[in-house]
PyMOL Python script that loads the backbone (N, CA, C, O; Angstrom):
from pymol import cmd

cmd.read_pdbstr("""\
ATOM      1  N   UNK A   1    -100.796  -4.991 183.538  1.00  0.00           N
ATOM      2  CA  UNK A   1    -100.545  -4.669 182.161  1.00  0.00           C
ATOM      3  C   UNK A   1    -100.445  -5.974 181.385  1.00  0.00           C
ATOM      4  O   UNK A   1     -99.412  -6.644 181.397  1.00  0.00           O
ATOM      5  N   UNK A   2    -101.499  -6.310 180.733  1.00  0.00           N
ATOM      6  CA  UNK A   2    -101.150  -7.430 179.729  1.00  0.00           C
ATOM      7  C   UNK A   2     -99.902  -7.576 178.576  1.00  0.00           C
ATOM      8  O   UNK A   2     -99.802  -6.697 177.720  1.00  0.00           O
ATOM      9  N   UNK A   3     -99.251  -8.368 178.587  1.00  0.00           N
ATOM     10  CA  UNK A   3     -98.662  -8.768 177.004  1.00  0.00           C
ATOM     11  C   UNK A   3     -98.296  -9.186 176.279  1.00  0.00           C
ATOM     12  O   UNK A   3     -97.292  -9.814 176.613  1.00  0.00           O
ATOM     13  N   UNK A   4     -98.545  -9.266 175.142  1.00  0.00           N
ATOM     14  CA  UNK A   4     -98.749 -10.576 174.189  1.00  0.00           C
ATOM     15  C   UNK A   4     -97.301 -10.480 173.039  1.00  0.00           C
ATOM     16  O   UNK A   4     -97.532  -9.948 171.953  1.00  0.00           O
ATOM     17  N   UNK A   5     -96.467 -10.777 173.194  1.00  0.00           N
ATOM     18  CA  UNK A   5     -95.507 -10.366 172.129  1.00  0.00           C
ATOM     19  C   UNK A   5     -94.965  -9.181 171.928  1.00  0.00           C
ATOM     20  O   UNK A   5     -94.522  -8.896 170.816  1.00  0.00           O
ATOM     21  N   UNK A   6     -94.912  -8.234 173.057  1.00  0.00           N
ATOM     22  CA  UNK A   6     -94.789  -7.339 173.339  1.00  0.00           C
ATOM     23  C   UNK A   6     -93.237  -7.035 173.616  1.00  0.00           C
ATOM     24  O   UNK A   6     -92.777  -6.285 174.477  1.00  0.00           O
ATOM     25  N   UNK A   7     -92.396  -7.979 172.459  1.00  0.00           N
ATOM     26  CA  UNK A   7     -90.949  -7.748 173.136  1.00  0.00           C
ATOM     27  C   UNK A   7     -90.212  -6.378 172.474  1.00  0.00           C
ATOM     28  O   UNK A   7     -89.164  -5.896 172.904  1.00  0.00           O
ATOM     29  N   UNK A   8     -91.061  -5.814 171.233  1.00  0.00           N
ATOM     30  CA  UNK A   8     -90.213  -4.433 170.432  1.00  0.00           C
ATOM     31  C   UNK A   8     -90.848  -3.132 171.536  1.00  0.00           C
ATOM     32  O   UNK A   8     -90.116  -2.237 171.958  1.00  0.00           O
ATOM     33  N   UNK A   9     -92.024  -3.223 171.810  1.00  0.00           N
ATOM     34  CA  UNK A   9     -92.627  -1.815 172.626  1.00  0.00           C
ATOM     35  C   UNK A   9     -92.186  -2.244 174.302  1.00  0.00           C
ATOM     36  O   UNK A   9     -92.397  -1.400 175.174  1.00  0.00           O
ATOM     37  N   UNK A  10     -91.569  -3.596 174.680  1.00  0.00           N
ATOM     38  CA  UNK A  10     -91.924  -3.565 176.072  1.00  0.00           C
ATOM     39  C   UNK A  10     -91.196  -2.480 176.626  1.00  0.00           C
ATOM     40  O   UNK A  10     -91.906  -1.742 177.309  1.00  0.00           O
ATOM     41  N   UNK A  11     -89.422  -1.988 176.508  1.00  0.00           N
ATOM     42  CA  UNK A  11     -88.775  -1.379 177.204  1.00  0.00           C
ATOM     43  C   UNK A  11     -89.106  -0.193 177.468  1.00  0.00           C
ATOM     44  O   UNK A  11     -88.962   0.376 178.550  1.00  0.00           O
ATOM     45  N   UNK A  12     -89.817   0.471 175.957  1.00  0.00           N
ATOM     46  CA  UNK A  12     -90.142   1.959 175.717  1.00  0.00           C
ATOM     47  C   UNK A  12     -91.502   2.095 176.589  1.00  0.00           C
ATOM     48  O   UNK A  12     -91.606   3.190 177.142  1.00  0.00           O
ATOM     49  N   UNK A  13     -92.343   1.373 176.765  1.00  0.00           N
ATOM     50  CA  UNK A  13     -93.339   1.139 177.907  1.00  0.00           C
ATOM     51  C   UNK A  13     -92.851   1.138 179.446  1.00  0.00           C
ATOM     52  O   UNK A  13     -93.233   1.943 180.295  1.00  0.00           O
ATOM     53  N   UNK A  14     -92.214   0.403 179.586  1.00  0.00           N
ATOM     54  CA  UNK A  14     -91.799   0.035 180.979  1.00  0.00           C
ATOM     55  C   UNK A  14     -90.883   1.203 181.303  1.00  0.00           C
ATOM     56  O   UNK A  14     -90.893   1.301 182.530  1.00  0.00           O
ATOM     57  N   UNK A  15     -90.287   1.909 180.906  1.00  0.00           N
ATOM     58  CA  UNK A  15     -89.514   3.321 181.111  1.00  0.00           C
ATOM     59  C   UNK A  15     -90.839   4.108 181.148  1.00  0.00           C
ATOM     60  O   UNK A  15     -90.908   4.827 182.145  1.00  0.00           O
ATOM     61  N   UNK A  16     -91.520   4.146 180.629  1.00  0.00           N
ATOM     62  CA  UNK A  16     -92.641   5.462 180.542  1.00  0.00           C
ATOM     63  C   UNK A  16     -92.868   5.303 181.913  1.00  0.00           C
ATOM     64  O   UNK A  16     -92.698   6.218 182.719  1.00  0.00           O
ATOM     65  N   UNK A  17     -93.286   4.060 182.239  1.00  0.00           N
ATOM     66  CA  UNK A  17     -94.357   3.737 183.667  1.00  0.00           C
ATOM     67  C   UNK A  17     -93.500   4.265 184.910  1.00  0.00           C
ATOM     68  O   UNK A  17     -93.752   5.008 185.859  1.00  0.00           O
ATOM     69  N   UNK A  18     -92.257   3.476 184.437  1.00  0.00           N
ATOM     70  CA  UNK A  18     -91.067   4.016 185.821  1.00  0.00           C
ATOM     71  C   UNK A  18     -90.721   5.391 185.970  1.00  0.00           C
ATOM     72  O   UNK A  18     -89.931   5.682 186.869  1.00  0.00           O
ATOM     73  N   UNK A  19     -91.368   6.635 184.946  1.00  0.00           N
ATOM     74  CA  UNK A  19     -90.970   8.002 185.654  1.00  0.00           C
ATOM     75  C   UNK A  19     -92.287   8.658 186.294  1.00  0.00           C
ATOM     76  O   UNK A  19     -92.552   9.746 186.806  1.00  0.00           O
ATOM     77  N   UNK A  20     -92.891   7.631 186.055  1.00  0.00           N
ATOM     78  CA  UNK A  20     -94.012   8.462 186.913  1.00  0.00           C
ATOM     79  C   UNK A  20     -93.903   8.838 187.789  1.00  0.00           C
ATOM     80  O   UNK A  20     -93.213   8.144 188.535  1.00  0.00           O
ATOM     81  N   UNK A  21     -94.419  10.074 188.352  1.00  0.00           N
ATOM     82  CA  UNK A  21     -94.617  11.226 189.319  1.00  0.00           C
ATOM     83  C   UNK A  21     -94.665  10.605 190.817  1.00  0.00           C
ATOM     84  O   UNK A  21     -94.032  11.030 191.784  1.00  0.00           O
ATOM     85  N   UNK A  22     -95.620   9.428 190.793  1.00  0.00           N
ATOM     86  CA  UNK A  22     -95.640   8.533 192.415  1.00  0.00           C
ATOM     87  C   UNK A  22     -94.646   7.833 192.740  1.00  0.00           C
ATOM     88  O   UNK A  22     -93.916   7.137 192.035  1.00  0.00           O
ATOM     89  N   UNK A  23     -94.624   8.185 194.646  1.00  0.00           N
ATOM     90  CA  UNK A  23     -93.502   7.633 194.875  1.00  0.00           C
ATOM     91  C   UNK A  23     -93.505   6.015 195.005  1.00  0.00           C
ATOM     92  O   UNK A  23     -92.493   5.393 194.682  1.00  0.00           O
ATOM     93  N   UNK A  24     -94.558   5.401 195.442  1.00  0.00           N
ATOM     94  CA  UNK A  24     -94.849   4.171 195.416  1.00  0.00           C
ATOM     95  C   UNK A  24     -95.833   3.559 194.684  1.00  0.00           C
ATOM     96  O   UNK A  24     -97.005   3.902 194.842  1.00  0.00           O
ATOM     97  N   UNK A  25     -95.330   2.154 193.409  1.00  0.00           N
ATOM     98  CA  UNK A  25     -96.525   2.042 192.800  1.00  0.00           C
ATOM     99  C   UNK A  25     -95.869   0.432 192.452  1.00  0.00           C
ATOM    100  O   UNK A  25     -94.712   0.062 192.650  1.00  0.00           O
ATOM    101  N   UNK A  26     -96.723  -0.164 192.022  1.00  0.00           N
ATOM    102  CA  UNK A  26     -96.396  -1.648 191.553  1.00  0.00           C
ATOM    103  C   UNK A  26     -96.922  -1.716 189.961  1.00  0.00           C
ATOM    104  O   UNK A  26     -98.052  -1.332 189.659  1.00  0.00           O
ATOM    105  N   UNK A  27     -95.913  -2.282 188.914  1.00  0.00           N
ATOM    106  CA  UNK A  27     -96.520  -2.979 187.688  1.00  0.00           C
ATOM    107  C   UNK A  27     -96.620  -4.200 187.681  1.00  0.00           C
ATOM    108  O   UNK A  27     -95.603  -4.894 187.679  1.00  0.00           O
ATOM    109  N   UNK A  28     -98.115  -4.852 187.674  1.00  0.00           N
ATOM    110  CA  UNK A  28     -97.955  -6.343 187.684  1.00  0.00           C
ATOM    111  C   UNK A  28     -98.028  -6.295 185.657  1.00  0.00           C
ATOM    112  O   UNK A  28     -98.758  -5.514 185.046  1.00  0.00           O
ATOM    113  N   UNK A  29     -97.281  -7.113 185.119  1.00  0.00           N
ATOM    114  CA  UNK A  29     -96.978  -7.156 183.906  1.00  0.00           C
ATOM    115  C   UNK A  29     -97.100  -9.170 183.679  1.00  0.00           C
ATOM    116  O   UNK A  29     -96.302 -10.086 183.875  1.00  0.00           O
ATOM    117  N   UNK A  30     -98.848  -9.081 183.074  1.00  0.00           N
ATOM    118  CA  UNK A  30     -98.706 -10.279 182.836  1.00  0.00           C
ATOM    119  C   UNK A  30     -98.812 -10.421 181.328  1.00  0.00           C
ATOM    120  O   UNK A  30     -99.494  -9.851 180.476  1.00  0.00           O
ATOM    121  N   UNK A  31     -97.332 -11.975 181.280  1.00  0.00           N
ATOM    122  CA  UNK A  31     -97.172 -12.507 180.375  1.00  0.00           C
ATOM    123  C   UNK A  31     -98.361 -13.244 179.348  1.00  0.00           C
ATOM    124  O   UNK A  31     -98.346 -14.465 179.505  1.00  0.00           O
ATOM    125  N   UNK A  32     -99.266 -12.836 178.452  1.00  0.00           N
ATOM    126  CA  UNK A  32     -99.862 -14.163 177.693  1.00  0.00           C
ATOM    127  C   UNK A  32     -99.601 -14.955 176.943  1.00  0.00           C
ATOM    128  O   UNK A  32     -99.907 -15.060 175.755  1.00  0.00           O
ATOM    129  N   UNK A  33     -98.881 -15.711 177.731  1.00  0.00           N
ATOM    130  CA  UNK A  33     -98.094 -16.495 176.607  1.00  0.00           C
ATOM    131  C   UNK A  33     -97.595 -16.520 175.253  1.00  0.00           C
ATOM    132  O   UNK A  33     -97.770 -17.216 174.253  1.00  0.00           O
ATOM    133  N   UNK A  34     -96.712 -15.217 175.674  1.00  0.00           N
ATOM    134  CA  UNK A  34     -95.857 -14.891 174.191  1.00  0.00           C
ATOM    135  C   UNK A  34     -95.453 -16.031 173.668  1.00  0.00           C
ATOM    136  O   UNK A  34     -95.824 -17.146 174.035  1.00  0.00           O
ATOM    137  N   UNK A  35     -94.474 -15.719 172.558  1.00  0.00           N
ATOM    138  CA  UNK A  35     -93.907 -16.422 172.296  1.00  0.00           C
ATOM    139  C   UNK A  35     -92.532 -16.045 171.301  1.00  0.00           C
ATOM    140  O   UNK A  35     -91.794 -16.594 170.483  1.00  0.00           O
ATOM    141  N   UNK A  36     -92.708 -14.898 171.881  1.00  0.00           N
ATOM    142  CA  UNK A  36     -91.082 -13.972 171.929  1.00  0.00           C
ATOM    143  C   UNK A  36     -90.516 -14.111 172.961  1.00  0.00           C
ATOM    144  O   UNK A  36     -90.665 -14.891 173.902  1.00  0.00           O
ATOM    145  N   UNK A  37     -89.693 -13.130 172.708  1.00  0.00           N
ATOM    146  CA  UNK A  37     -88.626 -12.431 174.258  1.00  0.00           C
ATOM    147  C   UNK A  37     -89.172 -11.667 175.332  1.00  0.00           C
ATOM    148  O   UNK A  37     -88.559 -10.914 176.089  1.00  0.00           O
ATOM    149  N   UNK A  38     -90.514 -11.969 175.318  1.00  0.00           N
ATOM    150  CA  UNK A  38     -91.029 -10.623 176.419  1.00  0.00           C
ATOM    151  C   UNK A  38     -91.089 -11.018 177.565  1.00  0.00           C
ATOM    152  O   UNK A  38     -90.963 -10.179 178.457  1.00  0.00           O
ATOM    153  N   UNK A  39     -91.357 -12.801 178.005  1.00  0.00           N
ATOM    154  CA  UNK A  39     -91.039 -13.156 179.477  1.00  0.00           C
ATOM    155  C   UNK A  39     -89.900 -12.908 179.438  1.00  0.00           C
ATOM    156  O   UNK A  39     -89.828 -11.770 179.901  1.00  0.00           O
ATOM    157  N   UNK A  40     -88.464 -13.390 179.058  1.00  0.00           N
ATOM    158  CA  UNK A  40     -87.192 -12.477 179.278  1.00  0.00           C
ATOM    159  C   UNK A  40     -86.683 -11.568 179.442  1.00  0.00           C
ATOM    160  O   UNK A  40     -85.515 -11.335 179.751  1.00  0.00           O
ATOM    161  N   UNK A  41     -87.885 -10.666 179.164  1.00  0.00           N
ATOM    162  CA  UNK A  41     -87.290  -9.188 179.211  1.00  0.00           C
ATOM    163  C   UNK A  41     -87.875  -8.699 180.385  1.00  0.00           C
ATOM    164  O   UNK A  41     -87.105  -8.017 181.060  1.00  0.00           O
ATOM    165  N   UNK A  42     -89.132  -8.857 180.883  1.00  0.00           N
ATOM    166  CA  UNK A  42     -90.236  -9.067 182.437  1.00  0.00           C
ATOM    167  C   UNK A  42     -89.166  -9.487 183.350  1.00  0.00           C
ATOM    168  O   UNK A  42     -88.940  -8.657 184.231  1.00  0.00           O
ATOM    169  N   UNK A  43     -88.375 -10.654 183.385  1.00  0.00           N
ATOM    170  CA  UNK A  43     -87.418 -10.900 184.329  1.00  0.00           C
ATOM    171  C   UNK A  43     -86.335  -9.952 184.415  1.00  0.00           C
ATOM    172  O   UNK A  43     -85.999  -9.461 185.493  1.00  0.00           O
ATOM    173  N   UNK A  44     -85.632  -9.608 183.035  1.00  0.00           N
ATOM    174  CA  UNK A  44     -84.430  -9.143 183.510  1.00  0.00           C
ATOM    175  C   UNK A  44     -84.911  -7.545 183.619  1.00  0.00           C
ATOM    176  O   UNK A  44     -84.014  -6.759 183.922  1.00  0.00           O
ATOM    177  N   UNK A  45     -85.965  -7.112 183.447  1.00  0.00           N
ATOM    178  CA  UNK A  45     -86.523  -5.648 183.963  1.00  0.00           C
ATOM    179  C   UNK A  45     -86.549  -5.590 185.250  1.00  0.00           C
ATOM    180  O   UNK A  45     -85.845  -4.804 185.884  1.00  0.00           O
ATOM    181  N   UNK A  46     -87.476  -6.530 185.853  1.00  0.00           N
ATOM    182  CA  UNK A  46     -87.740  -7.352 187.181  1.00  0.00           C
ATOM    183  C   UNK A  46     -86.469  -7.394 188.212  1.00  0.00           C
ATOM    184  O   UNK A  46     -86.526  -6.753 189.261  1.00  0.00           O
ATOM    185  N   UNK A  47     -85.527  -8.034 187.932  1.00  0.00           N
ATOM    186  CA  UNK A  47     -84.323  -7.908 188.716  1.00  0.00           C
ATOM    187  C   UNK A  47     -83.971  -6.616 188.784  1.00  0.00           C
ATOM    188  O   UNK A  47     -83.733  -6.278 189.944  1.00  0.00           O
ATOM    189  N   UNK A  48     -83.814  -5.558 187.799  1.00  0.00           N
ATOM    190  CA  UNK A  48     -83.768  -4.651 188.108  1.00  0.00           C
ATOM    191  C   UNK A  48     -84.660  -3.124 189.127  1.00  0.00           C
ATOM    192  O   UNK A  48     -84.451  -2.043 189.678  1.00  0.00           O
ATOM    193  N   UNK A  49     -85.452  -3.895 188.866  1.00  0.00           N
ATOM    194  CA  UNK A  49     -86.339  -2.748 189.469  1.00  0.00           C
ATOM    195  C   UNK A  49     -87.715  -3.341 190.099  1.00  0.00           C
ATOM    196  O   UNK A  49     -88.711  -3.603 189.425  1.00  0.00           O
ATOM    197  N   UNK A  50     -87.586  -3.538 191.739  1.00  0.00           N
ATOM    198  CA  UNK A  50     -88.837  -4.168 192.439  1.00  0.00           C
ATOM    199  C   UNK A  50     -89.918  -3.947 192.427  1.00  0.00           C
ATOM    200  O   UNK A  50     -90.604  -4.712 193.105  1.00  0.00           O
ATOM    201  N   UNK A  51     -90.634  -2.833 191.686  1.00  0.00           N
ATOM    202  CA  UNK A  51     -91.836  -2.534 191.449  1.00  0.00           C
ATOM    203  C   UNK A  51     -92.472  -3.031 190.323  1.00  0.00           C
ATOM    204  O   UNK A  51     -93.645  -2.744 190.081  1.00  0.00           O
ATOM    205  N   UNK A  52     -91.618  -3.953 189.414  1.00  0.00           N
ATOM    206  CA  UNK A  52     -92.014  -4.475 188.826  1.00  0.00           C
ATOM    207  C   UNK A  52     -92.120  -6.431 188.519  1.00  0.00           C
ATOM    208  O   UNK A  52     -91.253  -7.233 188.171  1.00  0.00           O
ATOM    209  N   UNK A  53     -93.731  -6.620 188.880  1.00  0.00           N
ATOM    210  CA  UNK A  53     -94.136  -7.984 189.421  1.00  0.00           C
ATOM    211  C   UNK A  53     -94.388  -8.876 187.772  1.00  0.00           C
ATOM    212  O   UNK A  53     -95.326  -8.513 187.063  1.00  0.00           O
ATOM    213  N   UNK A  54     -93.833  -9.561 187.497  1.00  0.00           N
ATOM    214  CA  UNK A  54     -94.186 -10.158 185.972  1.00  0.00           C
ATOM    215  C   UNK A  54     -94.722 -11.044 186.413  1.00  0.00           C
ATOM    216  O   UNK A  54     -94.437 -11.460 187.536  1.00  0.00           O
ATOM    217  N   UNK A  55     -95.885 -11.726 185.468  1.00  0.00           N
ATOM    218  CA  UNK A  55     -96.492 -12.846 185.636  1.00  0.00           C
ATOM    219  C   UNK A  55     -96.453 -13.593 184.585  1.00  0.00           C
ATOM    220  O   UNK A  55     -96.059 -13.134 183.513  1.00  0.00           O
ATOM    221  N   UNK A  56     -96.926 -15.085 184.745  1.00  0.00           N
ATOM    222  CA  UNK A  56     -96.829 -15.749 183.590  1.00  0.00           C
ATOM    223  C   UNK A  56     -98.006 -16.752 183.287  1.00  0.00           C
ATOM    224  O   UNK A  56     -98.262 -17.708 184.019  1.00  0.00           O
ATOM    225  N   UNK A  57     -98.726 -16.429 182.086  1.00  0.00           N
ATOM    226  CA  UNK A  57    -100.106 -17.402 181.778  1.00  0.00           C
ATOM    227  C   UNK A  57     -99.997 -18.044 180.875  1.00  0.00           C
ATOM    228  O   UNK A  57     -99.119 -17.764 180.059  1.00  0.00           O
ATOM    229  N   UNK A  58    -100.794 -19.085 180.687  1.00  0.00           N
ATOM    230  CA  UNK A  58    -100.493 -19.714 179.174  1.00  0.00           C
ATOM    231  C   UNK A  58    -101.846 -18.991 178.082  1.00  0.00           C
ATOM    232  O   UNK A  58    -102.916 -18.562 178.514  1.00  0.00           O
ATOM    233  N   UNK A  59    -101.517 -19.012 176.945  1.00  0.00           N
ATOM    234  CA  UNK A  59    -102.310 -18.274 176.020  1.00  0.00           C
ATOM    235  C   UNK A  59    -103.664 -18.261 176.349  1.00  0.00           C
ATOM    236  O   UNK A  59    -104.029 -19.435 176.402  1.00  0.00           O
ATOM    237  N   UNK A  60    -104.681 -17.427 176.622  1.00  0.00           N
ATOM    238  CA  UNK A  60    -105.794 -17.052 177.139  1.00  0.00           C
ATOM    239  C   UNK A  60    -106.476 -15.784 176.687  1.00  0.00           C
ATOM    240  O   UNK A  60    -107.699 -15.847 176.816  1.00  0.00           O
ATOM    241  N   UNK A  61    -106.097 -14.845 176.277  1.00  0.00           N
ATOM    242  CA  UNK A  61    -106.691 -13.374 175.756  1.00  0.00           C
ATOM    243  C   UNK A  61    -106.233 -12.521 176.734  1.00  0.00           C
ATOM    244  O   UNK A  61    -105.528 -12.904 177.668  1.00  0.00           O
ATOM    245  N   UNK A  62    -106.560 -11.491 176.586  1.00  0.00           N
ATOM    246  CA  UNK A  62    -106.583  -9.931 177.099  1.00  0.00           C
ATOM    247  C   UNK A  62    -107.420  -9.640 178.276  1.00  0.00           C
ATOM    248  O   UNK A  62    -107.156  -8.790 179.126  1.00  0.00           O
ATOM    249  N   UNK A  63    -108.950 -10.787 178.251  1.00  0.00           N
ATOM    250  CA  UNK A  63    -109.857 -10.618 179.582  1.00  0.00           C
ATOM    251  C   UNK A  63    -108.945 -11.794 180.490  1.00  0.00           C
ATOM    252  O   UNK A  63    -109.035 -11.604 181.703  1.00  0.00           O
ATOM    253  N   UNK A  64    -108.182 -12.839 180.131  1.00  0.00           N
ATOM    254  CA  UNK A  64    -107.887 -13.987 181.226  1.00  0.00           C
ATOM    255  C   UNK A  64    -106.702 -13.311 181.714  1.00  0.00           C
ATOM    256  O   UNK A  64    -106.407 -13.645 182.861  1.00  0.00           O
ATOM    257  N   UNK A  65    -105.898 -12.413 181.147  1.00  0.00           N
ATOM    258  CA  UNK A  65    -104.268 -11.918 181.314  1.00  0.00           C
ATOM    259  C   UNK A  65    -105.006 -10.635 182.255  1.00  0.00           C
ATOM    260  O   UNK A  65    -104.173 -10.724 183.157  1.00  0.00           O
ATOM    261  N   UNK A  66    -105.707  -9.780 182.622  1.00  0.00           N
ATOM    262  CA  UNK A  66    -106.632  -8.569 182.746  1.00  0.00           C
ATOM    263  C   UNK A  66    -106.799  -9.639 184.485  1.00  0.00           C
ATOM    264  O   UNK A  66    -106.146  -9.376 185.495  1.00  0.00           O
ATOM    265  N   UNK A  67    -107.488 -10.413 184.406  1.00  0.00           N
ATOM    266  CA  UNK A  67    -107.807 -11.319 185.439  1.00  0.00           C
ATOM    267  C   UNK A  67    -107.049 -11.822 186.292  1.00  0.00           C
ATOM    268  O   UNK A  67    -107.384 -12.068 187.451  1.00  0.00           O
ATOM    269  N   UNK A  68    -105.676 -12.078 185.681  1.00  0.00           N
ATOM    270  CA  UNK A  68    -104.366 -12.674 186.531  1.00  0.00           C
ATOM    271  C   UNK A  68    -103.797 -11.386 186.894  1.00  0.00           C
ATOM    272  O   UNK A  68    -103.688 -11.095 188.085  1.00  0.00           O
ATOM    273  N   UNK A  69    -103.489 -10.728 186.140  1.00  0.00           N
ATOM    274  CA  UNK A  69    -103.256  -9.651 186.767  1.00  0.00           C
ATOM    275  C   UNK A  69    -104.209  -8.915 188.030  1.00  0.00           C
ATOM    276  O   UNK A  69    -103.469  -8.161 188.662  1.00  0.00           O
ATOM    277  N   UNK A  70    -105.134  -8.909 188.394  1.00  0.00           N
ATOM    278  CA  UNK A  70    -106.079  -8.496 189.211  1.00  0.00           C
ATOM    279  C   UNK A  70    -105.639  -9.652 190.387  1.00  0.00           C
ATOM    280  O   UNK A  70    -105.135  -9.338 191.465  1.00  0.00           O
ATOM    281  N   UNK A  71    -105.882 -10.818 190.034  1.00  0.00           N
ATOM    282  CA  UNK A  71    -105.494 -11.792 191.003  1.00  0.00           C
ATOM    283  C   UNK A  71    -104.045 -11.788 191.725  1.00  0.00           C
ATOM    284  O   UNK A  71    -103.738 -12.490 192.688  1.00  0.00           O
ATOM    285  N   UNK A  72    -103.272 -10.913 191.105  1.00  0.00           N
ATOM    286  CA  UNK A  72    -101.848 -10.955 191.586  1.00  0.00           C
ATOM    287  C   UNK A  72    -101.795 -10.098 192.544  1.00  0.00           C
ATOM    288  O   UNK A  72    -100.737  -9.908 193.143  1.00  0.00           O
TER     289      UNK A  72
END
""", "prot")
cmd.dss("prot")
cmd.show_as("cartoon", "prot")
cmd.util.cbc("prot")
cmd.orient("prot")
């Protein structure tokens, strides 16, 4: 899941993903180099809940963040 400044929609997102129906699933949630609160919020989601893998890129777009994520 890419995101770019994504610190007002991240929580209401990241709750959607976590009731899903499967019992086992991973969110890799990469960072593009915001420049809000949204790597902060990736971590302290992260500690909470192991299915969720945050990553961190420096500013690149939607295809390079799409890519790290695949690579993760």
């Amino acid at each position: 899941m890419p995101c770019y400044n994504a610190e007002s929609t991240l929580d209401e997102t990241l709750d959607s993903l976590f009731q899903q129906t499967l019992p086992q699933f991973e969110i890799v949630a990469v960072d593009d180099g915001s420049t809000d609160q949204t790597w902060d919020r990736l971590l302290s989601r992260s500690a909470a809940d192991p299915r969720l893998h945050p990553v961190l890129i420096s500013y690149a777009g939607i295809v390079a963040a799409l890519n790290a994520g695949l690579a993760a």
